[in-house]
C-alpha positions in Angstrom: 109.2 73.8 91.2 108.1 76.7 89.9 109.8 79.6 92.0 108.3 82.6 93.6 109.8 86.2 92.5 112.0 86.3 95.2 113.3 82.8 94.5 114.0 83.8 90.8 116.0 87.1 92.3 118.0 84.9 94.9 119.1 82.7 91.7 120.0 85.8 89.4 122.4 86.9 92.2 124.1 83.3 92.4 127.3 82.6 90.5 127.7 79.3 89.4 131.1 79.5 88.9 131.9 81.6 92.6 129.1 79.3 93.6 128.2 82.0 95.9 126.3 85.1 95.8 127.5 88.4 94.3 125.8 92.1 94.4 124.6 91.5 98.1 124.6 94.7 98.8 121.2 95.5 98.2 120.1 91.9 98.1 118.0 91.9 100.9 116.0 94.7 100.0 115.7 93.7 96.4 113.7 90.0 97.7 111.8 91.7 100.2 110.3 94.3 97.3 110.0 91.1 95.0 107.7 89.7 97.8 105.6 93.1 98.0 105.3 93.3 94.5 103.7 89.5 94.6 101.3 90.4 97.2 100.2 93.5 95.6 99.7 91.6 92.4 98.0 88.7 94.1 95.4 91.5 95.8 96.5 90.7 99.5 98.3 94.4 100.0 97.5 97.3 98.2 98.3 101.8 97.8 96.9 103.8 100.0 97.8 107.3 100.0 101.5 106.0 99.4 101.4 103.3 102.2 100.7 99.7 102.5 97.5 98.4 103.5 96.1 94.7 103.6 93.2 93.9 101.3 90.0 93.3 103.7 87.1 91.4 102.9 83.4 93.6 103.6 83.6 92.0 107.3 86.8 93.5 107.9 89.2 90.0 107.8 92.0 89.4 105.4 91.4 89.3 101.6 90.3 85.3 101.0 91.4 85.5 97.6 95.4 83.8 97.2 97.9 82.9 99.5 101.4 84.4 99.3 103.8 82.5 96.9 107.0 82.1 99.3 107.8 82.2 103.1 108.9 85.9 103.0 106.3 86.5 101.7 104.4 85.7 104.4 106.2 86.8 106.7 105.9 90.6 105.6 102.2 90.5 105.0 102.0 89.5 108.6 103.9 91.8 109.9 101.8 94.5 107.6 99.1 93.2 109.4 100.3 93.1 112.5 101.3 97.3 112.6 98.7 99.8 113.5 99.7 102.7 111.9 100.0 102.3 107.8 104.1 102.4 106.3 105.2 103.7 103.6 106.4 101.0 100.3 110.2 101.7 101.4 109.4 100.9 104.9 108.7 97.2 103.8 111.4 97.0 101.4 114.0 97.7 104.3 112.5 96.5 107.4 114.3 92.6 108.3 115.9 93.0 104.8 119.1 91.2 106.2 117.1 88.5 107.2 115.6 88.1 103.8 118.5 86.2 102.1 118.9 83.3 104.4 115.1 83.2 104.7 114.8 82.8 100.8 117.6 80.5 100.6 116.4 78.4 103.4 113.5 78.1 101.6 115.1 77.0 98.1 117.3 74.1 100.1 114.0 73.0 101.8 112.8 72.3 97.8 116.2 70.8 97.0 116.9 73.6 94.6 120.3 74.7 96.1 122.6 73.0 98.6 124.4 74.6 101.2 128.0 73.1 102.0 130.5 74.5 105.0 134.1 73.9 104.2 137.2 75.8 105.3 140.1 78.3 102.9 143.0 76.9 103.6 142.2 74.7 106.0 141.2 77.8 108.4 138.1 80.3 107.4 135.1 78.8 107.4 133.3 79.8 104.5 129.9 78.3 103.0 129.3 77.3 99.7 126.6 77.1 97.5 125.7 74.4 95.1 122.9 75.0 92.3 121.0 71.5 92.3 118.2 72.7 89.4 120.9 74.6 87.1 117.3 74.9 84.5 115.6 77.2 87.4 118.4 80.0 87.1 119.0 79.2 83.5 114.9 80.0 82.8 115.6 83.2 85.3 118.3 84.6 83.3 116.4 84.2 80.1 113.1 85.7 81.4 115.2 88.7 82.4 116.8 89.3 79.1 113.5 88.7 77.0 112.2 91.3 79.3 114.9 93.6 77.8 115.1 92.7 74.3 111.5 91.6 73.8 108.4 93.9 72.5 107.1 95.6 75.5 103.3 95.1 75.6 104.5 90.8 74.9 106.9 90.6 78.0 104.9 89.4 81.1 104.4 91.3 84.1 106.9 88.7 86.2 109.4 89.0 84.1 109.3 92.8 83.5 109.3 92.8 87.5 112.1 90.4 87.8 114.3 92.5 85.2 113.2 96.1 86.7 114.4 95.0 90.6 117.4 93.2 89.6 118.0 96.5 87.8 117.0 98.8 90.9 118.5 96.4 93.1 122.3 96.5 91.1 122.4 93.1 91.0 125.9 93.5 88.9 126.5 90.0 88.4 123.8 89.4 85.8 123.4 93.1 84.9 127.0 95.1 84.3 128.0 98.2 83.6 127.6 98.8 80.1 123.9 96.1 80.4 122.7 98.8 82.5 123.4 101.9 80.7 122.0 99.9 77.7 118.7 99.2 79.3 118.2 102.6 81.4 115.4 103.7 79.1 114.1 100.1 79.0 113.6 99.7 82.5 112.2 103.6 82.8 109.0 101.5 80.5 108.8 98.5 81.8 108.4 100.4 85.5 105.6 102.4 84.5 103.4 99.4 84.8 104.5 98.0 87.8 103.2 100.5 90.8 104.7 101.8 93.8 107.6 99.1 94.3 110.3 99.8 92.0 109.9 103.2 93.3 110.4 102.0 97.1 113.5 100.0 96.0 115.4 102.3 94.2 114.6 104.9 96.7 115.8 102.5 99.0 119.2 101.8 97.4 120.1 105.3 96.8 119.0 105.8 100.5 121.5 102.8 101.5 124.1 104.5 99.7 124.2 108.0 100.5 124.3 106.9 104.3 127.3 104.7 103.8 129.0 107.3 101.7 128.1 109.8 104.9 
């Protein structure tokens, strides 16, 4: 298959050797802005005055032009479509974001990508597992991401320098440490420039999320 951005995100915060997934912190929030920026790119959503707004065709219906990528989404441009009154980029990034996980990987099993398996910890906690059926789809992810941080700017795709900047904004620590992220600070500061309004929302987001559980 050839996996949405959200999809790649999911599989960058999967540990093959947990199998599980680690850094879920902000992992919600992190697919859900993967989805926005895909829309935006693919012209169904766009800025206005710092808040979402669906692309119309001239007789006022929705822009003809693509079809979202993945279920979520979908889902969000619907709901964009839905509200009357225009929300900001942050707004999307958190609304449902708890849902987003399960959606996504709902949506992976569907393809026969991953496999979900229940089993118990000593016989007593239930605890679910997850099994990577297409090891080459997180294995391409995890390249794409570091070519986006080694490779010459203007020669890394847009994708992948989105895919590297939100697992970066969304401290997905399992793929990108302590000492990665320090490393690739000014990196990321480029690559973002080119992106629009969503890296922005998420990281806003996440420093949101964690001033009010500090509080």
């Amino acid at each position: 298959m050839n996996p949405s951005l959200p999809q790649r995100l999911f599989l960058l915060a999967y540990s093959p050797e947990r199998q599980r997934l680690v850094s879920r912190t902000h992992l919600g929030a992190t697919l859900q802005a993967a989805a926005l920026y895909e829309l935006r790119e693919q012209g169904l959503i766009h800025d206005e005055g710092g808040k979402v707004r669906v692309t119309a065709t001239r007789r006022g219906g929705p822009h003809p032009g693509a079809t979202p990528r993945c279920e979520l989404a979908a889902d969000l441009l619907a709901r964009i479509g839905e509200t009357e009154r225009a929300r900001r980029w942050r707004h999307w990034v958190n609304k449902r974001d708890r849902q987003a996980v399960d959606r996504v990987g709902a949506a992976l099993e569907r393809a026969r990508v991953i496999r979900y398996e229940q089993h118990r910890v000593l016989g007593l906690l239930p605890l679910r597992r997850i099994v990577l059926r297409q090891t080459s789809l997180r294995g391409a992810a995890t390249k794409a991401m570091w070519g986006a941080l080694k490779d010459r700017a203007a020669e890394v795709p847009d994708q992948d320098a989105a895919l590297a900047v939100l697992a970066y904004h969304g401290e997905l620590r399992g793929v990108l440490g302590g000492r990665e992220r320090r490393a690739a600070k000014g990196r990321i500061d480029d690559l973002s420039t080119r992106l629009g309004p969503v890296p922005g929302a998420l990281r806003e987001a996440v420093r949101n999320a964690k001033s009010s559980a500090a509080g």
